[in-house]
N, C-alpha and C positions, 0 to 999 in steps of 0.2 A: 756870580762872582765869588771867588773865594779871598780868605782872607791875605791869604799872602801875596797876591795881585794887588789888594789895594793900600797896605802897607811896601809893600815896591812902591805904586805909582805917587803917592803922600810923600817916599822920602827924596826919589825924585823930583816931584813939583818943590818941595820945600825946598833944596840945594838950588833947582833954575830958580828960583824966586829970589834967593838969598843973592845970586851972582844976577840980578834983576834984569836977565833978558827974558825976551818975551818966548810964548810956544813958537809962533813962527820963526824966528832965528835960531833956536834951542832945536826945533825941530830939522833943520837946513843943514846945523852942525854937525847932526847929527848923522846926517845923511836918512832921514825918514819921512814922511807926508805931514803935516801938519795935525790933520786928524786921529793918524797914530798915535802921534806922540799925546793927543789930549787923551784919547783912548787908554793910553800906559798910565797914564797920570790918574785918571777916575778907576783903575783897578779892572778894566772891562777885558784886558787880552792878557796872554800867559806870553813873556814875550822869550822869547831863544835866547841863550847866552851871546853868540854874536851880537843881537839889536842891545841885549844889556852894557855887555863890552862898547857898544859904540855911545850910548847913552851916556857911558861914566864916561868915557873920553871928549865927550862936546861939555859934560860938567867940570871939566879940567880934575878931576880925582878915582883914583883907582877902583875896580867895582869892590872890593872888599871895605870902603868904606860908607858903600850906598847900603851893603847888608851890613853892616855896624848900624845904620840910620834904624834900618825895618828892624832889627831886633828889639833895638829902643825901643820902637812905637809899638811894636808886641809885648814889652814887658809892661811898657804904660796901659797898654790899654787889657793887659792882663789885670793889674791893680785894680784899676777903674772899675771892672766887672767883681771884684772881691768885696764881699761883703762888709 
């Protein structure tokens, strides 16, 4: 896994979580497998900009604000690692 797969799949899981539908519906919206979608969310697949694009659009928000999310949680967990 690399890191920027599972800062994707964390800002993801956090925004479905926030708008508190479940994977299986999140994943339906999305037009994806359920699996998938757990799959994106644990950081385990590299996904295409189309599956991204469809991601942000079952999240009701444009994808440039899901990489706004991972940024953050890159520059967090930049800190974190600083001495």
């Amino acid at each position: 896994m690399r890191q920027i797969e599972i800062l994707f799949g964390q800002a993801v899981r956090r925004r479905r979580e926030r708008l508190g539908i479940s994977q299986k519906a999140f994943a339906q919206k999305a037009g994806i497998h359920r699996t998938y979608a757990s799959s994106v969310e644990l950081g385990k697949v590299t996904v295409s900009i189309r599956i991204a694009c469809q991601l942000a659009q079952a999240l009701g928000v444009p994808l440039s604000k899901i990489w706004n999310d991972v940024e953050r949680l890159a520059a967090a967990a930049e800190r974190d690692r600083a001495p």
